[in-house]
VOBA-762713 format. One record per residue (C-alpha): residue number from 1; x, y negated, z. Coordinates in Angstrom, 3 decimals. Example, Ala and Ser with C-alpha at 12.3 -4.5 7.8 and 13.67 -1.06 7.14 Angstrom:
<rs>
R fivex     east    north       up
R     1   12.300    4.500    7.800
R     2   13.670    1.060    7.140
</rs>
This chain:
<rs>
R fivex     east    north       up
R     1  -30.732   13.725   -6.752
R     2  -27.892   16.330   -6.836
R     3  -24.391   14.620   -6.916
R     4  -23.400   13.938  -10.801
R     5  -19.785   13.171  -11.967
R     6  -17.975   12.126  -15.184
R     7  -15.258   14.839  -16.179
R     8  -12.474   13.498  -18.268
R     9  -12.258   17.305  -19.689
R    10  -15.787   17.305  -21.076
R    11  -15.885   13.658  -21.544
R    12  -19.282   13.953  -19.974
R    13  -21.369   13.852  -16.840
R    14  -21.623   16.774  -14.874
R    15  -23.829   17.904  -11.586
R    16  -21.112   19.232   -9.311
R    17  -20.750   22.747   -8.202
R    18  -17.623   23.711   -6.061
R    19  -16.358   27.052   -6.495
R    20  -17.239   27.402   -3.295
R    21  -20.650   27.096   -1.374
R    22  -20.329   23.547    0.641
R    23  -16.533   23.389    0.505
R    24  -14.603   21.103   -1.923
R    25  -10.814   21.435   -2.979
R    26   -9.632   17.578   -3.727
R    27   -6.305   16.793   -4.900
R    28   -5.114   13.340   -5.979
R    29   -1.672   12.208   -7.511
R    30   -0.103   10.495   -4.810
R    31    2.638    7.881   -5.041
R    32    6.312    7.679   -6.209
R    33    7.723    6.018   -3.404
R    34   10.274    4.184   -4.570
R    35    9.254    0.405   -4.222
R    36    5.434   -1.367   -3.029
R    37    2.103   -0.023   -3.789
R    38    0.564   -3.049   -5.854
R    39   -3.317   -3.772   -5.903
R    40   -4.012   -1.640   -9.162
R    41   -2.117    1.511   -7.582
R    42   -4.311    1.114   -4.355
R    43   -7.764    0.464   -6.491
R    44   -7.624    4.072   -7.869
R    45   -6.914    5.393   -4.129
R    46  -10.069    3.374   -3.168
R    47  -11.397    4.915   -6.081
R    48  -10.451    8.593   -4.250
R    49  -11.551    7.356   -1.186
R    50  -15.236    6.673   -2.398
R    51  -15.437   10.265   -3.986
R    52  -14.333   11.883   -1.140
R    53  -17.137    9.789    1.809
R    54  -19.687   10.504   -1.329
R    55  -18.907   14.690   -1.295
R    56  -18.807   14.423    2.306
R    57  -22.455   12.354    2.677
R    58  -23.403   15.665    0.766
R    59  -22.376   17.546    2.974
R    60  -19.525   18.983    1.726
R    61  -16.500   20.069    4.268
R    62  -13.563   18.535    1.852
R    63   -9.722   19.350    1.667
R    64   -7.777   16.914    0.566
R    65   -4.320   16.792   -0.845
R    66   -2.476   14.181   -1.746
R    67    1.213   14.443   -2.959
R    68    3.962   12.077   -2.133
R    69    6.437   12.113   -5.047
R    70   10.137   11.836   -3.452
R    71   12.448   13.132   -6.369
R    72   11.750   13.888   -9.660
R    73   10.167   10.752  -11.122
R    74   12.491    9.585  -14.085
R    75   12.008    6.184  -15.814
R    76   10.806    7.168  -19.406
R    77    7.935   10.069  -19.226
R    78    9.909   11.341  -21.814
R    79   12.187   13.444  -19.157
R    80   15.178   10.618  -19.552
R    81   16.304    7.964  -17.542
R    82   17.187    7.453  -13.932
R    83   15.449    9.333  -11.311
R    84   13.575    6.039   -9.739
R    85   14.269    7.247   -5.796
R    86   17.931    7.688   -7.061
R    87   17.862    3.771   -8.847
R    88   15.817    2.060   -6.151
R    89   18.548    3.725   -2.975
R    90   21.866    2.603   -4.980
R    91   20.184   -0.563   -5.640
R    92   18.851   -1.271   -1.802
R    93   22.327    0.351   -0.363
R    94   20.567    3.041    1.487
R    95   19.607    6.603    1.049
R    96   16.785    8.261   -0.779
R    97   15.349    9.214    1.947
R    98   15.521    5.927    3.648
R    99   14.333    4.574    0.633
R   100   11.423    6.831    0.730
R   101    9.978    7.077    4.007
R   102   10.527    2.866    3.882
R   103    7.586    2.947    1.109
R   104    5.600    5.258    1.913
R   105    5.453    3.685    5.434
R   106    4.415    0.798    4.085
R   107    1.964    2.194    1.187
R   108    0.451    4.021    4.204
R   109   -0.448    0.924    6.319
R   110   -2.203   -0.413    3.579
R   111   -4.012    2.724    3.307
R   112   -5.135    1.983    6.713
R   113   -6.023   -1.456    5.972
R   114   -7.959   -0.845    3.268
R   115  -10.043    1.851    5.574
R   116   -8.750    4.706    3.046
R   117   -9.231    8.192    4.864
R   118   -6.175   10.392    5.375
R   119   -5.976   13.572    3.313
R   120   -5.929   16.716    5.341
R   121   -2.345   17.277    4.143
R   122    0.522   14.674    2.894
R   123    2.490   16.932    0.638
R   124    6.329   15.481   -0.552
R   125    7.917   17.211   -2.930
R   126   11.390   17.369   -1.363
R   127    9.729   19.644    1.159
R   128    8.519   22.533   -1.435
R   129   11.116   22.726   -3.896
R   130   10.998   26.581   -3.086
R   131    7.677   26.937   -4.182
R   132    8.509   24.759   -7.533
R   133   11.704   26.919   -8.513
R   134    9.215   29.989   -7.661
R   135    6.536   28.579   -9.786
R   136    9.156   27.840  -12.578
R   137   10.580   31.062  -12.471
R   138    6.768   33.167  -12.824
R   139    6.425   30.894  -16.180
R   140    9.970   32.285  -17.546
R   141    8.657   35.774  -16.900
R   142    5.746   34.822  -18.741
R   143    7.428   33.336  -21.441
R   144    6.952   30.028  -21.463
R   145   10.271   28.250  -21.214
R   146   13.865   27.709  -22.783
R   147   16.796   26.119  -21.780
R   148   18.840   23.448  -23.194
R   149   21.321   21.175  -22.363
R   150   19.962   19.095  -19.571
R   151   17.284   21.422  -18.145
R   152   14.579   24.153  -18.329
R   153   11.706   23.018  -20.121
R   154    8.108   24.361  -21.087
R   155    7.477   25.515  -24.564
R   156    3.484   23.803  -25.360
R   157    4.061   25.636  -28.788
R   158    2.670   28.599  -26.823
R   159   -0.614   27.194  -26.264
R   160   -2.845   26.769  -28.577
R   161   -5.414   24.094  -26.263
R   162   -2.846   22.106  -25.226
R   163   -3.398   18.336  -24.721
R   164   -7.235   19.114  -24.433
R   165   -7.657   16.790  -20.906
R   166   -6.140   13.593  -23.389
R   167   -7.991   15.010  -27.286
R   168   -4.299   14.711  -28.407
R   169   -3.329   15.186  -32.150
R   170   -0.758   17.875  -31.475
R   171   -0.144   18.527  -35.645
R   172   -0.003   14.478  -36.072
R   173    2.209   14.147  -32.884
R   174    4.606   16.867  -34.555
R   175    4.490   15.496  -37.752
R   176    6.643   12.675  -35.930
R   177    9.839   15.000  -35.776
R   178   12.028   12.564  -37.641
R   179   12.111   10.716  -34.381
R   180   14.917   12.168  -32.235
R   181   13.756   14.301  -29.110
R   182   16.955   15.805  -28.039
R   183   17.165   19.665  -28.117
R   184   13.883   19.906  -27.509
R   185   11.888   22.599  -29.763
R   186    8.948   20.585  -29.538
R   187    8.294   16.880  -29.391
R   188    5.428   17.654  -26.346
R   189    7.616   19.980  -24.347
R   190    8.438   18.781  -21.359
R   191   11.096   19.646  -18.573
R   192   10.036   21.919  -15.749
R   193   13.934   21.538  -14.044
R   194   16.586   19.067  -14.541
R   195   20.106   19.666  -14.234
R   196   22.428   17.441  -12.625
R   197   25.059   15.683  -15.141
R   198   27.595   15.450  -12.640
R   199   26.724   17.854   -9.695
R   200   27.385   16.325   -6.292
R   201   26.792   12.921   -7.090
R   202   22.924   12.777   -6.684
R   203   22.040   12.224   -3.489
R   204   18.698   15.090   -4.279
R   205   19.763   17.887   -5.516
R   206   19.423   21.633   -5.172
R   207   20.762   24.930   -6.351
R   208   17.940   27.358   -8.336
R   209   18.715   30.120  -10.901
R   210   19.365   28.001  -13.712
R   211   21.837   26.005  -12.270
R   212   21.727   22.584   -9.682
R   213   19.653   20.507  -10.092
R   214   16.043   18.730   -9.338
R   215   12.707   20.012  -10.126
R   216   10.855   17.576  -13.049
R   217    7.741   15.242  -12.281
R   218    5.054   17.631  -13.621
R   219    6.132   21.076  -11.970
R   220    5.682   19.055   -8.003
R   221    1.806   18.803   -8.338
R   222    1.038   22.455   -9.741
R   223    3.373   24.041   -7.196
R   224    2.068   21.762   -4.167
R   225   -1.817   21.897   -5.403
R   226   -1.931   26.018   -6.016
R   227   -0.181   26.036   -2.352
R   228   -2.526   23.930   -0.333
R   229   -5.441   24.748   -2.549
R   230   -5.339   27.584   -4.666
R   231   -5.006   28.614   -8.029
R   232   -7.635   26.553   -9.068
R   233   -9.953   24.462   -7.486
R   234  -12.472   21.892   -7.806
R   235  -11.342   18.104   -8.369
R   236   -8.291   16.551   -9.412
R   237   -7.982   12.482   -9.517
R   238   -5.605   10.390  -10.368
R   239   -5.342    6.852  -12.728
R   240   -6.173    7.081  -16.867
R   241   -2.132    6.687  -17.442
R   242   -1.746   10.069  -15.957
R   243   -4.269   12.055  -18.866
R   244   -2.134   12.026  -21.676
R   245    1.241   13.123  -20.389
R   246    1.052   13.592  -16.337
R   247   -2.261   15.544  -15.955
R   248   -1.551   17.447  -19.066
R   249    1.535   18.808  -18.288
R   250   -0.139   20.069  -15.648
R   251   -3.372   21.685  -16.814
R   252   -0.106   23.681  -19.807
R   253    1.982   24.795  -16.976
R   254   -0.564   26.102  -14.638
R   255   -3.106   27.417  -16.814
R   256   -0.055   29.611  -18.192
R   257    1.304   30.141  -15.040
R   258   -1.982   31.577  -12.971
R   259   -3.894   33.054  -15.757
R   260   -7.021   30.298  -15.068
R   261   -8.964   28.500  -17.821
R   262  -10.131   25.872  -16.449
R   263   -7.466   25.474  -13.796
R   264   -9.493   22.309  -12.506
R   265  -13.132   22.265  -12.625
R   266  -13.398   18.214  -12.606
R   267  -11.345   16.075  -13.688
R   268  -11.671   12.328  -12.433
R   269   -9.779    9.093  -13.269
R   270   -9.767    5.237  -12.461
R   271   -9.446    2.697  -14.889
R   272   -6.890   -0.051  -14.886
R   273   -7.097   -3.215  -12.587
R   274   -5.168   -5.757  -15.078
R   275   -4.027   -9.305  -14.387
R   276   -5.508  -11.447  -17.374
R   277   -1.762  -11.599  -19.149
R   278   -2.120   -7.504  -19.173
R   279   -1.439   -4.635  -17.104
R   280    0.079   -5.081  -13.620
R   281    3.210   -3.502  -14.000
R   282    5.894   -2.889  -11.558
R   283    9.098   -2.643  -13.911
R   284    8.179   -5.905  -14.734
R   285    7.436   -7.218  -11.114
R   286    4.097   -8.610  -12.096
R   287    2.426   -7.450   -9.073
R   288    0.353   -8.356   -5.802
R   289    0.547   -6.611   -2.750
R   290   -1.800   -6.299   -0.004
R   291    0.060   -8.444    2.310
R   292    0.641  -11.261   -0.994
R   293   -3.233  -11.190   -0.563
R   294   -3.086  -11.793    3.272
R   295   -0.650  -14.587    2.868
R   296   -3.124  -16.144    0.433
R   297   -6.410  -15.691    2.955
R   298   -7.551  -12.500    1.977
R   299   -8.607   -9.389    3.932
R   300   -7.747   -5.674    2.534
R   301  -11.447   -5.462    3.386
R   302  -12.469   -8.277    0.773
R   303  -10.688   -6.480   -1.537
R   304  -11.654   -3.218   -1.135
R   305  -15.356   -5.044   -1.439
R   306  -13.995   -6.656   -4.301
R   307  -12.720   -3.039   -5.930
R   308  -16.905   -1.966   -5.440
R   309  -18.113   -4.357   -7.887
R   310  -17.253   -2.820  -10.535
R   311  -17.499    1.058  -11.486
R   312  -14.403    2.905  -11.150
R   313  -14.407    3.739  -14.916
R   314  -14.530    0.413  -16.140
R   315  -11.396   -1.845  -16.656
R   316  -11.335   -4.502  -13.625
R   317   -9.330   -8.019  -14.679
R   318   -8.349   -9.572  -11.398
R   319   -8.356  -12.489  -10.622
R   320   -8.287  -14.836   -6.971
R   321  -11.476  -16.832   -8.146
R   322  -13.460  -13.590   -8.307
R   323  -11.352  -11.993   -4.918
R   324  -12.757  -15.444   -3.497
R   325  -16.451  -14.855   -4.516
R   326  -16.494  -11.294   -3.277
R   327  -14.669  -12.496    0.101
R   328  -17.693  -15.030    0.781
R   329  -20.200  -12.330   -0.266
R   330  -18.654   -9.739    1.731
R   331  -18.477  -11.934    4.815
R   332  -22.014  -13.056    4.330
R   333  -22.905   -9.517    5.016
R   334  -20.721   -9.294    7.689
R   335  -22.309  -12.290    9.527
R   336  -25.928  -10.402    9.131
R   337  -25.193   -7.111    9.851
R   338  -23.807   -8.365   13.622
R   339  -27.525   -9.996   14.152
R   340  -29.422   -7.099   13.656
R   341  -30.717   -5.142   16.480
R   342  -30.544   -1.500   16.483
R   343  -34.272   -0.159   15.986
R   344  -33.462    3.212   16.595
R   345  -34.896    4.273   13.262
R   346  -33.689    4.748    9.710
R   347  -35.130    3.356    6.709
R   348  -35.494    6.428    4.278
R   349  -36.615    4.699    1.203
R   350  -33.577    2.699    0.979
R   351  -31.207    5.248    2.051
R   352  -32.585    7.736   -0.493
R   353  -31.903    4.896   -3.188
R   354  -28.529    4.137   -1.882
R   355  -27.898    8.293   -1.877
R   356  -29.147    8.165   -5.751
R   357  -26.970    5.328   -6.808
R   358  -23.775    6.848   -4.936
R   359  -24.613   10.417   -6.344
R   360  -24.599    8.843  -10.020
R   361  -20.675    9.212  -11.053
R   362  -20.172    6.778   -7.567
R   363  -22.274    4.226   -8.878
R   364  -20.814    1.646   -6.130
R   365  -21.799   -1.811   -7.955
R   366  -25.683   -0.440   -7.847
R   367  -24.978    1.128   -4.380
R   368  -24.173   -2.523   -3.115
R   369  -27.388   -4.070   -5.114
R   370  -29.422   -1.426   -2.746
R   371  -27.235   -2.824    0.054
R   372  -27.960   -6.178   -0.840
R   373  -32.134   -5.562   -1.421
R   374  -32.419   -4.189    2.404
R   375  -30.842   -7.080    3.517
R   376  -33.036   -9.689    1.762
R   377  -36.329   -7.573    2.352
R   378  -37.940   -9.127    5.620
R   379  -40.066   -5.986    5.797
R   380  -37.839   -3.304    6.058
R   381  -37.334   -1.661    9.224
R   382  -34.450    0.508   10.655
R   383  -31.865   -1.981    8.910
R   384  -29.195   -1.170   11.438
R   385  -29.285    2.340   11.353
R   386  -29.967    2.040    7.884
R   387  -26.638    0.428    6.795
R   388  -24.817    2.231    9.361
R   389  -25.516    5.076    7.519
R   390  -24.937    3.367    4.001
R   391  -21.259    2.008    5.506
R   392  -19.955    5.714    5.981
R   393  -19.476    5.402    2.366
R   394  -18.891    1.665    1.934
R   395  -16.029    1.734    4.858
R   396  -16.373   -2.170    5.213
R   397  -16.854   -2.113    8.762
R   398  -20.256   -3.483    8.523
R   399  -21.569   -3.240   12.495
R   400  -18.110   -3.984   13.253
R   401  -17.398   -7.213   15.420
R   402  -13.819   -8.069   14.111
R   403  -10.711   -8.308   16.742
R   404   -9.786  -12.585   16.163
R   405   -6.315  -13.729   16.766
R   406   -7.005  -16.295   19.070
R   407   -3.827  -19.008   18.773
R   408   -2.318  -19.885   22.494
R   409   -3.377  -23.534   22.107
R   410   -7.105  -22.509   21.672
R   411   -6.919  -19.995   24.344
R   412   -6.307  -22.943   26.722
R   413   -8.911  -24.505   25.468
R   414  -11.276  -21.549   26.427
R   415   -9.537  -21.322   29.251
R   416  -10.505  -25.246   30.804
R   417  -13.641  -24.641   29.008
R   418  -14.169  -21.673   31.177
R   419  -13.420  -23.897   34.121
R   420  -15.636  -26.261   33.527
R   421  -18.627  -24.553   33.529
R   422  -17.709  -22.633   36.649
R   423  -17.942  -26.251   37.754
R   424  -20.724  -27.067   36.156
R   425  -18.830  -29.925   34.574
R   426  -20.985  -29.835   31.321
R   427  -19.883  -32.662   29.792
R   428  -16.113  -31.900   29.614
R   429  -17.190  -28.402   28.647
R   430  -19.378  -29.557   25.527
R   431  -16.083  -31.691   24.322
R   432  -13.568  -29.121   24.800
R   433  -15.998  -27.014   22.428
R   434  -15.848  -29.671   19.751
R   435  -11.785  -29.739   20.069
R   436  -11.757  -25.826   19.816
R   437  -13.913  -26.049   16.656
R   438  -11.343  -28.735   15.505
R   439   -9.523  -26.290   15.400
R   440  -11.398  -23.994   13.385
R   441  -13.026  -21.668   15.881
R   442  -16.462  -21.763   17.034
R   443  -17.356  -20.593   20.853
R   444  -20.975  -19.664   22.271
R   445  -22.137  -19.324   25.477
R   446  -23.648  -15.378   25.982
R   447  -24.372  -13.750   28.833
R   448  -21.844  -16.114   30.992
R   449  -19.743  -14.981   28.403
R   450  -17.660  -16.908   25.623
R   451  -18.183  -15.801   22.066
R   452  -15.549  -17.059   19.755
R   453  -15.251  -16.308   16.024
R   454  -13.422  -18.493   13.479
R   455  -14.830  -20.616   11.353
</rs>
């Protein structure tokens, strides 16, 4: 089965065809990296993730791009507010740049964690303002922009498909002009560069022909995408809060601005992981983190196992009762994967079903049933290589014996335990083993070597 996908643009499913032969262009909307990354934020990256080991188990050679969003990033979509770089350094007493490399550090070691693959490029918008004031100034030649008080914006009067990605009502959204906008022409025009109200007191700022200023939210991901990977290309991703303003903006500016229709083959977008209150939200601080989860027993693997039950489409409500239930299925796995014996073979049935349930919009909640059915089958051969194979997608580490933190008291445990065998004292040996499982760790005897793993 040929790999099938669900594009928000069609609202359909679609068999994939890059633009070109065996290579893919991937971007996905990266962070704003202004305060932690909570669980929701980092399901739609595992989300990415799975899409990109899925186009690569096709054998596609992928570039990947995601953005890291520095400046720009105001607190209403509707191009007011603070900038939120600007809001989170004056209220932490540092820079922005502190304040940004501080987050993303940390947003990137749960990346890690999580076993999320690095993009071929980490693009930040402070580092290409060039090519956004370039790609700025190609849609004023063409037309497409005014300028009012506070900035340069985009005209989506001009177009007559625009808000096609999100099926807005443009006519009903316009019929809504008794609602104050500013000096905007249009209610869905949005700014393409911001001018400073007071130049010299941002910390980000920049001259550009229209005065100083910073470049808006939108304008970063067209300039950065067309840069890295042309002027159009084959997948964009992102969460289902970017399609109606984010994601459109887009698709308006650079559809005008490179002469492309569609400017993005595939559109792809994860749903919302809520909290059963509502949606996690971080202006609210009604969030977990991946280390809240670690301080409460969890792995980032059980929750990246966690993230697989359910299809990336679908609405996940979170809660630690069901994070508990996948962590005790997940490390039930884990315990029979490191019994099996490596057969040298592969088992091609299941590994063709796993391939059609992967290659099905990234079917991952049937992809683990298939997981689960090899396991249970006492027939099947070639299980190792079998799910070795199937974990290139997974990423959970199957085959992987994990690195225990062994605490100092337990270690001289081992240690006397060790020496008493050398001595052939059994009988001290077989009751230091039943104080170090007091302790919660459980030691075997293989080889002349001690295996310990924690209970």
């Amino acid at each position: 089965m040929s790999l099938e996908i669900y594009n928000t643009l069609t609202r359909k499913k679609e068999k994939f065809k890059p633009i070109n032969k065996n290579k893919v262009g991937l971007y996905s909307c990266g962070p704003t990296v202004y305060w932690y990354q909570h669980i929701g934020n980092l399901r739609t990256y595992i989300f990415s993730d799975i899409l990109k080991r899925v186009l690569q188990y096709n054998g596609y050679d992928v570039n990947h791009v995601i953005n890291v969003t520095d400046v720009g990033h105001l607190t209403s979509n509707k191009d007011s507010g603070d900038d939120k770089i600007e809001k989170a350094a004056r209220k932490e007493g540092k820079t922005a740049n502190e304040i940004a490399k501080h987050y993303f550090n940390l947003f990137h070691e749960d990346l890690k964690k999580l076993n999320i693959l690095e993009p071929n490029t980490w693009s930040w918008a402070t580092e290409h303002i060039e090519e956004q004031i370039d790609l700025v100034k190609l849609l004023e030649e063409k037309g497409y922009t005014y300028k009012t008080s506070d900035g340069i914006y985009f005209d989506t009067s001009k177009l007559k498909d625009y808000g096609k990605l999100a099926l807005l009502n443009i006519q009903g959204l316009q019929e809504g002009k008794r609602i104050c906008f500013g000096d905007k022409k249009n209610k869905t025009d949005f700014a393409l560069w911001k001018f400073s109200k007071e130049p010299g007191k941002r910390q980000q700022e920049w001259d550009s022909p229209w005065g100083i200023g910073f470049p808006g939210w939108h304008i970063e991901c067209s300039a950065m995408s067309s840069k890295y990977l042309g002027k159009q290309f084959d997948i964009h991703t992102g969460g289902i809060d970017h399609i109606p303003i984010h994601h459109t903006n887009e698709i308006a500016q650079s559809e005008s601005a490179f002469g492309v229709n569609p400017w993005v083959k595939y559109w792809m977008h994860g749903a919302f992981l809520e909290l059963k209150d509502g949606k996690m939200s971080k202006s609210e601080g009604k969030i977990w983190t991946i280390t809240d989860l670690k301080e409460k027993g969890f792995k980032p693997l059980d929750y990246r196992y966690y993230c697989l039950l359910t299809h990336y489409r679908k609405r996940m409500v979170f809660s630690f009762e069901g994070l508990e239930a996948a962590k005790v299925a997940y490390r039930r796995i884990k315990r029979f994967c490191l019994e099996l014996k490596d057969e040298g073979k592969i088992n091609e049935k299941y590994l063709e079903e796993f391939k059609q349930t992967i290659n099905d919009d990234l079917n991952m909640p049937e992809a683990l049933q298939v997981l689960w059915k090899l396991i249970k089958d006492e027939k099947a051969e070639g299980k190792y290589q079998t799910i070795k194979k199937i974990d290139e997608v997974l990423a959970l580490n199957l085959l992987e014996k994990e690195k225990i933190e062994i605490p100092h008291e337990v270690q001289d445990l081992l240690n006397q335990r060790q020496k008493a065998r050398q001595e052939k004292d059994f009988s001290k040996s077989d009751k230091l083993r039943d104080k170090i499982k007091e302790l919660s760790f459980e030691v075997k005897d293989v080889k002349g070597e001690q295996e310990v793993k924690k209970i």
